[in-house]
C-alpha positions as CSV (number, residue, x, y, z in Angstrom):
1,X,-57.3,106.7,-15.7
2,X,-60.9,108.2,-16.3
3,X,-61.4,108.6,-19.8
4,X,-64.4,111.2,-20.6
5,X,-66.5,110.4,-24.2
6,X,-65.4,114.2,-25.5
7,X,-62.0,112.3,-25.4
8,X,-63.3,109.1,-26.6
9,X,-64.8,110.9,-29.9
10,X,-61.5,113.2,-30.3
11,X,-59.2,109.9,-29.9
12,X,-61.9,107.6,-32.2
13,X,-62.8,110.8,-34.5
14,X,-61.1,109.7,-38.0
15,X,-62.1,105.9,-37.3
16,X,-65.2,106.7,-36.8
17,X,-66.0,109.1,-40.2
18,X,-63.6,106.8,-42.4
19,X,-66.4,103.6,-41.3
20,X,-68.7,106.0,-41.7
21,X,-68.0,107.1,-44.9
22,X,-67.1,103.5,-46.3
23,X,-70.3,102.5,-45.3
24,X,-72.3,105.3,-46.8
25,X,-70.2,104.8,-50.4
26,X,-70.4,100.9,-50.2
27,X,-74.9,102.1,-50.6
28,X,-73.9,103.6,-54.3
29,X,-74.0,101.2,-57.7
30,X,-70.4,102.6,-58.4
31,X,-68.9,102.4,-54.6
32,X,-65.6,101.2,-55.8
33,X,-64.6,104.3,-57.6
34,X,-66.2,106.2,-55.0
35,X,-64.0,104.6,-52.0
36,X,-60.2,105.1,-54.4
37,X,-60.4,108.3,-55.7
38,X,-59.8,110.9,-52.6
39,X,-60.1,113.9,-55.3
40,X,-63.1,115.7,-54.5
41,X,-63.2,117.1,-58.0
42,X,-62.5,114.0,-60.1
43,X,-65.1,112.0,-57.1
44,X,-67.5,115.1,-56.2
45,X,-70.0,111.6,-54.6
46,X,-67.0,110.5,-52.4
47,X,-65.7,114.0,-51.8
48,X,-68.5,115.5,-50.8
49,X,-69.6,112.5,-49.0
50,X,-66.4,112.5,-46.6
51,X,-66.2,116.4,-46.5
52,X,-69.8,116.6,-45.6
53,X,-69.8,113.5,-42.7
54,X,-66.5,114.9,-41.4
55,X,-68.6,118.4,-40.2
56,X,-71.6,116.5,-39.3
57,X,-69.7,114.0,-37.0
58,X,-68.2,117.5,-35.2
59,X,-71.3,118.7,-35.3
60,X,-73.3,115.7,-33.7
61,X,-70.5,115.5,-31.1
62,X,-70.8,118.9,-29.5
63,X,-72.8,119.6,-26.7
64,X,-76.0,121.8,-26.4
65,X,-76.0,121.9,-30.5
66,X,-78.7,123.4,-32.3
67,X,-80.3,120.8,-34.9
68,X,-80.6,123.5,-37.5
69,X,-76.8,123.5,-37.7
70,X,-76.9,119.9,-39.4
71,X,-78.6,121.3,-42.1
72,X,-75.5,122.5,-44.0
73,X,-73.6,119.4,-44.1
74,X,-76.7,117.1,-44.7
75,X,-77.6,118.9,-47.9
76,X,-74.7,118.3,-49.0
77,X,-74.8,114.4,-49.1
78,X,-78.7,114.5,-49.8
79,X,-78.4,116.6,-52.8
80,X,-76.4,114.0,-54.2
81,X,-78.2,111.2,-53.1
82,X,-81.6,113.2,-54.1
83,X,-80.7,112.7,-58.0
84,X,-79.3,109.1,-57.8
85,X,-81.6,106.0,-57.5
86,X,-82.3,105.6,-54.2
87,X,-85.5,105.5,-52.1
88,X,-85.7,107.9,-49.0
89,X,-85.0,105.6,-46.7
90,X,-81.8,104.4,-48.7
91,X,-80.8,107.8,-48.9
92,X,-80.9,109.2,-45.5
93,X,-80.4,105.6,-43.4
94,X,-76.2,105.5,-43.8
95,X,-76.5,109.1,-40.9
96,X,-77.8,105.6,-38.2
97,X,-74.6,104.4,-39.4
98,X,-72.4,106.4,-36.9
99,X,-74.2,105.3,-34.4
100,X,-73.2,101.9,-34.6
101,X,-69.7,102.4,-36.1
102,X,-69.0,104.5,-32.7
103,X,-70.3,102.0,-30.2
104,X,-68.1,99.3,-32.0
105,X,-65.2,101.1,-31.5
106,X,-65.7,101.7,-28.1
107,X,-67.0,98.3,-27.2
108,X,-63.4,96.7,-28.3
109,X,-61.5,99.3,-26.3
110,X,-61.5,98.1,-22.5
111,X,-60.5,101.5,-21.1
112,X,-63.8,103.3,-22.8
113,X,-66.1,100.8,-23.1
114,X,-67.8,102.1,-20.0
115,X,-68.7,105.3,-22.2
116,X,-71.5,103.1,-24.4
117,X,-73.8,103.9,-21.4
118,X,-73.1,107.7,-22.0
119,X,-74.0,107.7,-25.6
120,X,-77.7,108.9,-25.2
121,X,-77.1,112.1,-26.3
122,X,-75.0,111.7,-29.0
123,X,-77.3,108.9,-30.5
124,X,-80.2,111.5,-29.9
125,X,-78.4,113.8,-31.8
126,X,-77.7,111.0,-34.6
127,X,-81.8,110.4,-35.2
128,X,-82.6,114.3,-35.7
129,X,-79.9,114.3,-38.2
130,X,-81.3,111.5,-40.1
131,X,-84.8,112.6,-39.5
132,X,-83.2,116.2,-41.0
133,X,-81.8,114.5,-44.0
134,X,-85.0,112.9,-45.0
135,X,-86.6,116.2,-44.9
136,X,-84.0,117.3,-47.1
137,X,-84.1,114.5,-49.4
138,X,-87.2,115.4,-50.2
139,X,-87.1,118.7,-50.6
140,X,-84.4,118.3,-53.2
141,X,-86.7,115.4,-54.9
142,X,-89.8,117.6,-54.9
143,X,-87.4,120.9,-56.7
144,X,-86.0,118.1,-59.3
145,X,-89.5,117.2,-60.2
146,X,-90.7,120.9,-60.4
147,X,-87.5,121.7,-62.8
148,X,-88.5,118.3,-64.5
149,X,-92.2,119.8,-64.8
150,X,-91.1,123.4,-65.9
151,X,-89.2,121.5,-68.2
152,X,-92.0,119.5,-70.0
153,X,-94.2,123.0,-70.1
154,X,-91.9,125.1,-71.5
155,X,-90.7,122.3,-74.3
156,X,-87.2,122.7,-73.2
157,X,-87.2,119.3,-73.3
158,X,-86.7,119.3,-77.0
159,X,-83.5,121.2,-77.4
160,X,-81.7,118.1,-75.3
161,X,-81.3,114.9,-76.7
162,X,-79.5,113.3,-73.8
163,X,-81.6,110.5,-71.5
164,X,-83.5,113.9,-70.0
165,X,-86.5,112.0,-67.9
166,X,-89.4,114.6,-70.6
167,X,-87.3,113.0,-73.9
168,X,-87.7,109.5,-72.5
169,X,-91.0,110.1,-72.0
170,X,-91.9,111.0,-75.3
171,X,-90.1,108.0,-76.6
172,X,-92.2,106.0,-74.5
173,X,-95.4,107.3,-75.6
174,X,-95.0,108.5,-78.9
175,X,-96.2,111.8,-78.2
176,X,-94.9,115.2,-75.8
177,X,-95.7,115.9,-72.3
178,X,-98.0,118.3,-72.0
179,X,-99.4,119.4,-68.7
180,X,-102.2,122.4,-68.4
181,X,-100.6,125.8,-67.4
């Protein structure tokens, strides 16, 4: 029986995005709430997160598909991952992941393990995503900096007594922010 990889990634689909998702979570401080609680609402990180690799995985799968189209489902993960600790490379490297994760899968199954050689595109595909998403992480960086900046020159920074990064800074130095308009 001839097994084509359009199959392989239909039959392997939810393996596939559940290691892929695991493996992206397992990168945050707090991955073990993020992995139990399936409620996109009470776990936006691990909701989001699953939702948004789900419709890239389709995406990344399809032939002839336009780069652009990743665009949607990547800012979705790197808006989260824009405001938590990570550098850019720890932010956009779990998209690799699927790579990997699929030619695992297919390297245990005797029947498709032919397929690996096939992969080219698909793995092509996988490297303008992540090259996409680091765009994008930085895109959302560089607008939380310019909110953090507007913040600092307008003195809005006052009204908010929470760990804001323009309070912090003013504890630190004794004095406000000020930047030249």
């Amino acid at each position: 029986m001839d097994l084509d990889l359009a199959e392989a990634f239909r039959n392997y689909e939810d393996k596939i995005v559940d290691g892929w998702v695991d493996y992206t979570l397992s990168s945050y401080k707090s991955s073990v709430f993020f992995k139990k609680s399936p409620d996109k609402f009470a776990n936006p990180v691990g909701g989001n997160t699953k939702e948004a690799l789900s419709a890239l995985f389709k995406l990344l799968v399809k032939k002839d598909v336009d780069p652009a189209e990743f665009a949607v489902p990547l800012e979705q993960i790197m808006r989260i991952r824009s405001i938590q600790e990570f550098t850019a490379s720890e932010a956009a490297g779990p998209i690799f992941a699927v790579k990997h994760i699929t030619r695992a899968l297919l390297e245990k199954d005797s029947e498709r393990k032919h397929l690996i050689s096939e992969l080219y595109d698909f793995e092509f595909a996988v490297d303008l995503a992540t090259l996409q998403a680091f765009d994008l992480y930085m895109q959302c960086r560089e607008q939380l900096y310019l909110v953090r900046i507007k913040e600092i020159k307008t003195g809005t920074h006052i009204l908010t007594d929470s760990k804001c990064p323009s309070n912090l800074l003013k504890k630190d130095t004794g004095t406000p922010a000020t930047f030249p308009v």
